[in-house]
VEXLOZA-714602 format. One record per residue (C-alpha): x, y, z; residue number from 1. Coordinates in steps of 0.05 Angstrom, whole numbers. Last residue first. Layout:
<recs>
       xx       yy       zz     i
        X        Y        Z   NUM
...
</recs>
This chain:
<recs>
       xx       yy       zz     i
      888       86     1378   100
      860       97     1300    99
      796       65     1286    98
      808       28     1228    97
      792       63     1158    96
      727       94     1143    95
      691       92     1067    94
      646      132     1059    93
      670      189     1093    92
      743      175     1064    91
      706      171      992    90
      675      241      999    89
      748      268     1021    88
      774      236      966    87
      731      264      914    86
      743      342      940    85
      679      386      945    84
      663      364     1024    83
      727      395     1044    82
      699      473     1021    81
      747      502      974    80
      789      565      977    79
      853      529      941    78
      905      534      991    77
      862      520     1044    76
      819      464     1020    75
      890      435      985    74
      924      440     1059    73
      865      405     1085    72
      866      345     1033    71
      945      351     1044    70
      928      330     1119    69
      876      276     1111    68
      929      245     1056    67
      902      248      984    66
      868      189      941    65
      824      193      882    64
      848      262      861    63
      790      299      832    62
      795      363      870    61
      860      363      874    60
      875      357      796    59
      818      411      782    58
      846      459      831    57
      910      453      801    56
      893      469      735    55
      852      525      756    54
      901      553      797    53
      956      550      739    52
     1002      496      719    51
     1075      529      719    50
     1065      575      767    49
     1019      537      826    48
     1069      479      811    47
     1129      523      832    46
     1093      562      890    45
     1076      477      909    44
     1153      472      912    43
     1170      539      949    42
     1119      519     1000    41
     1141      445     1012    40
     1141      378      976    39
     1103      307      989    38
     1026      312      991    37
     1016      379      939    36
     1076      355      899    35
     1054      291      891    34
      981      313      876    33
     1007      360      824    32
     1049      312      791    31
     1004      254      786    30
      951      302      757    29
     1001      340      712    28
     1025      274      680    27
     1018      287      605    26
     1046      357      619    25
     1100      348      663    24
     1126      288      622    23
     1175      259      684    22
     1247      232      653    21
     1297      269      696    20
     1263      248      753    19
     1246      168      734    18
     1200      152      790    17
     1202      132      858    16
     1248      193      896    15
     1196      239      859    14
     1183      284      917    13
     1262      275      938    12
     1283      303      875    11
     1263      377      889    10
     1219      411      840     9
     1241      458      789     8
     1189      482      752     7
     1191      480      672     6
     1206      546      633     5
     1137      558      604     4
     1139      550      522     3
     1149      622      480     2
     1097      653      441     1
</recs>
């Protein structure tokens, strides 16, 4: 059986981190969130491939913190309700400053 060729993300998602020296597999989470919150179509197609929906569902799902708007794009992509993802739960809980 022959490994899965590893995605190619764009550098500018991990401009903080060592690029070249990212364990995809020890650090799906991180990298699945990142990608979700900081790169485009082509690059979540890329993590889609290379981790599986189930995979990825399971990282988003649990991710402690997401951005309101990649917490919707997740729901979407994904097909599951808001209320179902950790940090949208803590959000409610938890409100920021009211923003005007």
């Amino acid at each position: 059986m022959s490994e899965k060729s590893k995605p190619i993300f764009h550098r500018r998602i991990f401009w903080d981190v060592d690029f070249d020296n990212i364990d995809y597999d020890a650090k799906a989470n991180f990298v699945i969130e990142r990608v979700f919150e900081r790169g485009d179509v082509d690059d979540i197609r890329q993590c889609r491939r290379y981790y599986g929906d189930e995979k990825v569902t399971t990282a988003l799902l649990n991710a402690k913190y997401l951005p309101e708007r990649t917490i919707y794009l997740a729901a979407a992509v994904t097909g599951r309700a808001l209320n179902e993802f950790r940090c949208y739960i803590l959000r409610q809980s938890n409100p920021g400053l009211y923003p005007y």
